[in-house]
PADO-404007 format. One line per field, with one value per residue: residue number from 1; residue in three letters; x, y, z of N, C-alpha, C in turn; chain. Coordinates in nm, 4 decimals, padded with zeros to 6 digits. Atoms other than C-alpha are relative to their C-alpha. Layout:
// PADO-404007
num <- [NUM / ...] .
residu <- [Ala / ...] .
n_px <- [X / ...] .
n_py <- [Y / ...] .
n_pz <- [Z / ...] .
ca_px <- [X / ...] .
ca_py <- [Y / ...] .
ca_pz <- [Z / ...] .
c_px <- [X / ...] .
c_py <- [Y / ...] .
c_pz <- [Z / ...] .
chaine <- [A / ...] .
***
This chain:
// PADO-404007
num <- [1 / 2 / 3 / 4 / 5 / 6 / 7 / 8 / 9 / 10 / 11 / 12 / 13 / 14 / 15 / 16 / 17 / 18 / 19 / 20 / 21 / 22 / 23 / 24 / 25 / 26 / 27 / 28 / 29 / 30 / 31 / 32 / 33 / 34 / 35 / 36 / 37 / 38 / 39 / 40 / 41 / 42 / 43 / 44 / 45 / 46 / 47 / 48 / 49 / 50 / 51 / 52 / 53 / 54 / 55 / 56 / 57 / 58 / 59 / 60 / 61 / 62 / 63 / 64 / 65 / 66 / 67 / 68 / 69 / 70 / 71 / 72 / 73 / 74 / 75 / 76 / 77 / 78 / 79 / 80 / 81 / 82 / 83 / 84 / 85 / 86 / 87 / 88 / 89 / 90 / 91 / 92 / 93 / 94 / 95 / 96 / 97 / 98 / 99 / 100 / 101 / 102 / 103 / 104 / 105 / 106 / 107 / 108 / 109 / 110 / 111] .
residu <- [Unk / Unk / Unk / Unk / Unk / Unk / Unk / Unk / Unk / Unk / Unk / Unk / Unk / Unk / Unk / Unk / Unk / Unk / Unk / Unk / Unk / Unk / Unk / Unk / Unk / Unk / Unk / Unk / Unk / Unk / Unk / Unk / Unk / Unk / Unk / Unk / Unk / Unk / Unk / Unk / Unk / Unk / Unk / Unk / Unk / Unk / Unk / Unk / Unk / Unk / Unk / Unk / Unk / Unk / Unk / Unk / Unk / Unk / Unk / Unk / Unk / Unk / Unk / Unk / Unk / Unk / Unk / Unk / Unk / Unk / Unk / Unk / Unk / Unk / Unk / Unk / Unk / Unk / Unk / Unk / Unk / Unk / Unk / Unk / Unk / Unk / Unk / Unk / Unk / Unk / Unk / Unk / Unk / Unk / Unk / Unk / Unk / Unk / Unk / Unk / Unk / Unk / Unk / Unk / Unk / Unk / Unk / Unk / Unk / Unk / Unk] .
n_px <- [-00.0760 / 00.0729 / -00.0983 / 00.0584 / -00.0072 / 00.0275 / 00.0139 / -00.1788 / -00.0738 / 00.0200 / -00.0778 / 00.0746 / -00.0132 / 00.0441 / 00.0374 / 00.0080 / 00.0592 / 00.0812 / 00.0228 / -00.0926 / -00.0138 / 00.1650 / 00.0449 / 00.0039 / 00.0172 / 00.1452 / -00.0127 / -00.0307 / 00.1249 / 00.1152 / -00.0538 / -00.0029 / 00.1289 / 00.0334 / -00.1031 / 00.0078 / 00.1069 / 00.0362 / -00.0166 / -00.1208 / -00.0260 / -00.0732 / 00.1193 / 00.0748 / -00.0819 / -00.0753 / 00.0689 / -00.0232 / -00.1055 / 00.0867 / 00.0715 / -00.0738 / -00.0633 / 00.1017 / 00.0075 / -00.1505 / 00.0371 / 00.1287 / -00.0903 / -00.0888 / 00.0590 / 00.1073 / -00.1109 / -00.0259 / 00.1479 / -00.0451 / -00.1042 / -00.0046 / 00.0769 / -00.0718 / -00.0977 / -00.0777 / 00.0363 / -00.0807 / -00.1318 / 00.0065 / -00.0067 / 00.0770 / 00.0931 / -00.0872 / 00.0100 / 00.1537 / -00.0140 / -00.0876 / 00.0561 / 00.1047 / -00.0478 / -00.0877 / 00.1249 / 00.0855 / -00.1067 / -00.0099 / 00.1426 / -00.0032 / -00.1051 / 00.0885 / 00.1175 / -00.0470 / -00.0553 / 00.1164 / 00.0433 / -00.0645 / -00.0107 / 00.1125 / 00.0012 / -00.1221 / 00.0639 / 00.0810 / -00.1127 / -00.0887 / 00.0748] .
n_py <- [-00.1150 / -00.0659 / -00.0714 / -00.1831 / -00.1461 / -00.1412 / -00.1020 / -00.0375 / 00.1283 / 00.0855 / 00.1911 / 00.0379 / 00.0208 / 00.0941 / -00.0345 / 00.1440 / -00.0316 / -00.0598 / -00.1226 / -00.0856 / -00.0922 / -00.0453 / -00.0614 / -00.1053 / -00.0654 / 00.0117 / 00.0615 / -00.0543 / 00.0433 / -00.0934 / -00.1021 / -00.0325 / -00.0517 / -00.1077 / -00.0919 / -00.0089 / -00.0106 / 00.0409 / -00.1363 / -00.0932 / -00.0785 / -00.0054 / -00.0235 / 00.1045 / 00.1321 / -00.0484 / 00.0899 / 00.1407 / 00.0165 / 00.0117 / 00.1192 / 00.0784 / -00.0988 / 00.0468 / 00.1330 / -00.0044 / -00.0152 / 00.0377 / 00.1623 / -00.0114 / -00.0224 / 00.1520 / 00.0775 / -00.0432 / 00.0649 / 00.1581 / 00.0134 / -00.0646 / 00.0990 / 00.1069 / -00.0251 / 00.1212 / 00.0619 / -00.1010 / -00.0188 / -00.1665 / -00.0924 / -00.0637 / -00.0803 / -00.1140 / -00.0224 / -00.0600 / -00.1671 / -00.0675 / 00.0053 / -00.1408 / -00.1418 / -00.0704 / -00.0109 / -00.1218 / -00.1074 / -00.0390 / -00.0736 / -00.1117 / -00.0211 / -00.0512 / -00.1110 / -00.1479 / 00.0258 / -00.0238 / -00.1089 / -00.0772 / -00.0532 / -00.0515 / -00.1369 / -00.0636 / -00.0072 / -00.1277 / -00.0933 / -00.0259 / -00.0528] .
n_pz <- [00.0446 / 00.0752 / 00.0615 / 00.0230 / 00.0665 / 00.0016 / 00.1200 / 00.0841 / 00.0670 / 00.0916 / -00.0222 / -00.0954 / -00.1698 / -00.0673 / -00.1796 / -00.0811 / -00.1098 / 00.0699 / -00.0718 / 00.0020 / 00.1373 / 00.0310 / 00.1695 / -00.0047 / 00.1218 / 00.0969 / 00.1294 / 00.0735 / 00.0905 / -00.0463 / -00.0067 / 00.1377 / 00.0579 / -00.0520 / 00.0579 / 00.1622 / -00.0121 / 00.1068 / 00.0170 / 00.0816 / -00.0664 / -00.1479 / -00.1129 / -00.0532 / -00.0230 / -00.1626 / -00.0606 / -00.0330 / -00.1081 / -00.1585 / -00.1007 / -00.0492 / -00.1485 / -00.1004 / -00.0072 / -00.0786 / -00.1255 / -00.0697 / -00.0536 / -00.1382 / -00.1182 / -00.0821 / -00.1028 / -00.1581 / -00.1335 / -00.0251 / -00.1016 / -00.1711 / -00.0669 / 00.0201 / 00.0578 / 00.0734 / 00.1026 / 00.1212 / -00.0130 / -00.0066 / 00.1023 / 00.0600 / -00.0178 / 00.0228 / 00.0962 / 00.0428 / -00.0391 / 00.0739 / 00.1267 / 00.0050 / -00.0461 / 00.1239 / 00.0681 / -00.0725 / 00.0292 / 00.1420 / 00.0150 / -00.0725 / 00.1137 / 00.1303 / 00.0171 / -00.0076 / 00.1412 / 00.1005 / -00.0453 / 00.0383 / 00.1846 / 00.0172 / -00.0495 / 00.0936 / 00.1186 / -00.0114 / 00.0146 / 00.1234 / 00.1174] .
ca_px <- [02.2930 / 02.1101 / 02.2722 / 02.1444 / 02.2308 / 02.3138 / 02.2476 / 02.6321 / 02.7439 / 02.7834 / 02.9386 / 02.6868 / 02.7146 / 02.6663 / 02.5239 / 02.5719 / 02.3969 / 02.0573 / 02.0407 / 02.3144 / 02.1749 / 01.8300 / 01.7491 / 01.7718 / 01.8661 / 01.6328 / 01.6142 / 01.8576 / 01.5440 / 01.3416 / 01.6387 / 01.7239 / 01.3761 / 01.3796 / 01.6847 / 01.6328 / 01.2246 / 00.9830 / 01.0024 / 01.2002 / 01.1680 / 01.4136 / 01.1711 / 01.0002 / 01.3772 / 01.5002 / 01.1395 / 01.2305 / 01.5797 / 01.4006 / 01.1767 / 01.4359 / 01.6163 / 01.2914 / 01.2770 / 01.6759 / 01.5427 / 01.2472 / 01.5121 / 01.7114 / 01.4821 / 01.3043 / 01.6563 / 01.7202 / 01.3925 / 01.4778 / 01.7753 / 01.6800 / 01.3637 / 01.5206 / 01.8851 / 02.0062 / 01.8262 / 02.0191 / 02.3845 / 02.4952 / 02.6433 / 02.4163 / 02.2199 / 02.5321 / 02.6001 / 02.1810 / 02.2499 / 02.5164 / 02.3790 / 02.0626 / 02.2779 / 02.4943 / 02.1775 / 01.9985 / 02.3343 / 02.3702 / 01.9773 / 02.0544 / 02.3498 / 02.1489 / 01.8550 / 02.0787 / 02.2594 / 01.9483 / 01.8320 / 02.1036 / 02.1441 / 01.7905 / 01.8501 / 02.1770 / 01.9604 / 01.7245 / 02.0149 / 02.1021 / 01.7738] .
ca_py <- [-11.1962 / -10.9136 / -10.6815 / -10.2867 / -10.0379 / -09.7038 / -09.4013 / -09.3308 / -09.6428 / -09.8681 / -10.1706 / -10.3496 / -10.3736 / -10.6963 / -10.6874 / -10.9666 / -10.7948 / -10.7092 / -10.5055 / -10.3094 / -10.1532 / -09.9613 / -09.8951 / -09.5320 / -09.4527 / -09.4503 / -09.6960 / -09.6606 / -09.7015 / -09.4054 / -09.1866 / -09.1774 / -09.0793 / -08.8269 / -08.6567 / -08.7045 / -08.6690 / -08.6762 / -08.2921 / -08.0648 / -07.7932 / -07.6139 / -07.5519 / -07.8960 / -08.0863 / -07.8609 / -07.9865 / -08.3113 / -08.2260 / -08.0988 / -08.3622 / -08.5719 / -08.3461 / -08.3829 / -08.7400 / -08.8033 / -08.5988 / -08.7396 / -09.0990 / -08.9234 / -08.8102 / -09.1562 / -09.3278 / -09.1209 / -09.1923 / -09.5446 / -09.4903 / -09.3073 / -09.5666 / -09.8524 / -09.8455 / -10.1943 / -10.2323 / -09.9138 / -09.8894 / -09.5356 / -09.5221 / -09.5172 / -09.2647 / -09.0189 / -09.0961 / -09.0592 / -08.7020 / -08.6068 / -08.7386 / -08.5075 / -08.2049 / -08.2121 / -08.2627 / -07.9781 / -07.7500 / -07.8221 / -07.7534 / -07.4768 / -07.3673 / -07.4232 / -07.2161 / -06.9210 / -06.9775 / -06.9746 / -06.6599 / -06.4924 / -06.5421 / -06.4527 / -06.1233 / -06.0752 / -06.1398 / -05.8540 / -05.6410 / -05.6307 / -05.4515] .
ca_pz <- [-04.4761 / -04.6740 / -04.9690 / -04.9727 / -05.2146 / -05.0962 / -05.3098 / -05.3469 / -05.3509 / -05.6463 / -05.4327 / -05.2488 / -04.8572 / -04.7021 / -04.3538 / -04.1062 / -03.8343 / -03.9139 / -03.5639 / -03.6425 / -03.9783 / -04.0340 / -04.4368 / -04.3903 / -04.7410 / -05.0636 / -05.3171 / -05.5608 / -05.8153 / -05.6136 / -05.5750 / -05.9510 / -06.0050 / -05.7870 / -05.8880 / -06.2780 / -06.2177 / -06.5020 / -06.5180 / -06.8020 / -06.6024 / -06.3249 / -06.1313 / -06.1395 / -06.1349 / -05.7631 / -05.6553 / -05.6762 / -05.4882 / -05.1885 / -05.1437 / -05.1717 / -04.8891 / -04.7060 / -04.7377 / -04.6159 / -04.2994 / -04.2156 / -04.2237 / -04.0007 / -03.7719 / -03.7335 / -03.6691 / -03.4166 / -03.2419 / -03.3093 / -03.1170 / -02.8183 / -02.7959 / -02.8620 / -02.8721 / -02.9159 / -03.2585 / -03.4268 / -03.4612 / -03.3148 / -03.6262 / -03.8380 / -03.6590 / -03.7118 / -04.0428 / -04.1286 / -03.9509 / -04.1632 / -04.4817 / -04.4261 / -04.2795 / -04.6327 / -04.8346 / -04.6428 / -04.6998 / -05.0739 / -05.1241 / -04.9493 / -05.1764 / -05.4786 / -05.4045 / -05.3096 / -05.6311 / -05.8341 / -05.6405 / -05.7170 / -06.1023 / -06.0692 / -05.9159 / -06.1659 / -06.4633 / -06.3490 / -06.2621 / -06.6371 / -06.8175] .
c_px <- [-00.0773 / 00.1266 / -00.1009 / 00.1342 / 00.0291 / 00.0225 / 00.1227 / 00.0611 / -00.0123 / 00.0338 / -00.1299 / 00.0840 / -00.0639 / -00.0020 / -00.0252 / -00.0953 / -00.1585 / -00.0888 / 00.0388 / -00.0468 / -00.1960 / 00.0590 / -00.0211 / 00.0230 / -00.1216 / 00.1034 / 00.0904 / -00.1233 / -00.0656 / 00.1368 / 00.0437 / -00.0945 / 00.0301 / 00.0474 / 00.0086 / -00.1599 / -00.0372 / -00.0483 / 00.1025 / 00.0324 / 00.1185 / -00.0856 / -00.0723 / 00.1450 / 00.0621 / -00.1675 / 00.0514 / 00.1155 / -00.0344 / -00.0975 / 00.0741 / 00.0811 / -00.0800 / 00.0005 / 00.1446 / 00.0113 / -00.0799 / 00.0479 / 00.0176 / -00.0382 / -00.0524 / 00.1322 / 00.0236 / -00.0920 / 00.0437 / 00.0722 / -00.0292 / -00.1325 / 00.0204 / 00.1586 / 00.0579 / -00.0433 / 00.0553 / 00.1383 / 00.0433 / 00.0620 / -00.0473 / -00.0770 / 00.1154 / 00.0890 / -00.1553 / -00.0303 / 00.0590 / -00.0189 / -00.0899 / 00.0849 / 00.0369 / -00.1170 / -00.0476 / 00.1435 / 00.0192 / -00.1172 / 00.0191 / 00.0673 / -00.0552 / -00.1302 / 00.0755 / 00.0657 / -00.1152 / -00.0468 / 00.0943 / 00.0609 / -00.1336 / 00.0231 / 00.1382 / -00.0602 / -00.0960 / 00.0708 / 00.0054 / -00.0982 / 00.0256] .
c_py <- [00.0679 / 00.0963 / 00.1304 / 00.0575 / 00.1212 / 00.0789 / 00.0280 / -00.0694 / -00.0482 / -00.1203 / -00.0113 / -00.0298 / -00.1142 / 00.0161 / -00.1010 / 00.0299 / 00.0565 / 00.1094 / 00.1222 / 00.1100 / 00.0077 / 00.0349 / 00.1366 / 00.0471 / -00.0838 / -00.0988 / 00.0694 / 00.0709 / 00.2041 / 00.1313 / 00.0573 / 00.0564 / 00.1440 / 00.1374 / -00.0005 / 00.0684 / 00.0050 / 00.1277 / 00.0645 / 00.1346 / 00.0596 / -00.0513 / -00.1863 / -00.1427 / 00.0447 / 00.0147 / -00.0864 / 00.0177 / 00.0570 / -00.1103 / -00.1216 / 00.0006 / -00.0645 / -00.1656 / -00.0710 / 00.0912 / -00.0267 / -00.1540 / 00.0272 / -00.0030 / -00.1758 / -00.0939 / 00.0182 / -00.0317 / -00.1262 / -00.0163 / 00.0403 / -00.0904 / -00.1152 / -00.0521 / -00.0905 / -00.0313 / 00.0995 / -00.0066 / 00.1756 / 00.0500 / 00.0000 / 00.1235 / 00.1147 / -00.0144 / 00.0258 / 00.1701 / 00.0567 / -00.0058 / 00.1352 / 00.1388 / 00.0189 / -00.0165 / 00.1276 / 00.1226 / 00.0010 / 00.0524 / 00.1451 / 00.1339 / 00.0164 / 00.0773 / 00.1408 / 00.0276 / 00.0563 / 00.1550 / 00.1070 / 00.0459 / 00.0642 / 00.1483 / 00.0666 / 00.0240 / 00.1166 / 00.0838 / 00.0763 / 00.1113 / 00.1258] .
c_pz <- [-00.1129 / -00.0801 / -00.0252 / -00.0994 / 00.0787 / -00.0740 / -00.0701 / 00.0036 / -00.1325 / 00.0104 / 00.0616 / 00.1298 / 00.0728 / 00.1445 / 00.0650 / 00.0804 / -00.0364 / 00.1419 / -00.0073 / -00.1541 / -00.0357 / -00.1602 / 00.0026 / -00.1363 / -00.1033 / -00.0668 / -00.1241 / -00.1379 / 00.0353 / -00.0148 / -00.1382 / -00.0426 / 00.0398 / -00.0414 / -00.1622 / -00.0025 / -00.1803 / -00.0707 / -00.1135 / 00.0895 / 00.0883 / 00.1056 / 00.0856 / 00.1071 / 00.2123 / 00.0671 / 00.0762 / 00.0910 / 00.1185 / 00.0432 / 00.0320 / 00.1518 / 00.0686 / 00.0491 / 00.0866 / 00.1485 / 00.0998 / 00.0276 / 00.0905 / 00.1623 / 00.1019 / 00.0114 / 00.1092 / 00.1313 / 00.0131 / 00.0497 / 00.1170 / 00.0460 / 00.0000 / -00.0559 / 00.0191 / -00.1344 / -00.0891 / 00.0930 / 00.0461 / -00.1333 / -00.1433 / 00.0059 / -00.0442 / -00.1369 / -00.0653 / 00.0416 / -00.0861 / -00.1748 / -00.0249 / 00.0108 / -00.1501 / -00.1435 / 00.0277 / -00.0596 / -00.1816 / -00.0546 / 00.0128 / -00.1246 / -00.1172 / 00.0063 / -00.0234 / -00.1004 / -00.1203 / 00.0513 / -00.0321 / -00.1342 / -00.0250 / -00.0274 / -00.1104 / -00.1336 / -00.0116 / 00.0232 / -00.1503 / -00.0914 / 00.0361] .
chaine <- [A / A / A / A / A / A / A / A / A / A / A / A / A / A / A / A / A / A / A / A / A / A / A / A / A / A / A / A / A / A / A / A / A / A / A / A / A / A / A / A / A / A / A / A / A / A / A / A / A / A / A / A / A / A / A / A / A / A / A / A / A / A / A / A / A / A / A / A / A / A / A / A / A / A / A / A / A / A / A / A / A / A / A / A / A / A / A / A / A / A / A / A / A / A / A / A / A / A / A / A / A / A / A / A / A / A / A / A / A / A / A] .
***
């Protein structure tokens, strides 16, 4: 029996099955980084939250392969929670750029 972390957890998840569950999320360790980074910046810190994005899609993707090439060793649901993780990652990214783009464009509005 193994104990994972996931990013928005704070319980641990014990896993009997070790077919049933791919490591699709980050290290708590790596994901704190990512999202705090070693940046003051905006700029450098909504970096780091796209590559994180990136990174939470590039899981997804390779579960899914792992499922459609071998689909007794992934749980289907993991692969559709690893979808939906990325999708609402990818949509808040999303959200905050257009956010930022738009105080942008309000702040130049004003002179």
């Amino acid at each position: 029996m193994h104990t994972y972390y996931n990013v928005t957890q704070k319980v641990p998840v014990a896993v009997t099955n070790d077919k049933h569950y791919v490591n699709f999320d980050l290290s708590l360790e790596e994901a704190k980084k990512s999202m705090l980074g070693t940046g003051d910046t905006f700029y450098e810190k909504l970096m780091n939250a796209v590559e994180l994005t990136n990174k939470q899609v590039v899981s997804s993707d390779s579960i899914a392969e792992q499922f459609i090439t071998k689909p007794n060793t992934v749980n289907v649901h993991d692969v559709v929670i690893a979808a939906q993780k990325a999708q609402l990652s990818i949509d808040l990214t999303k959200n905050v750029i257009e956010r930022a783009i738009s105080a942008y464009q309000n702040i130049t509005n004003l002179r």
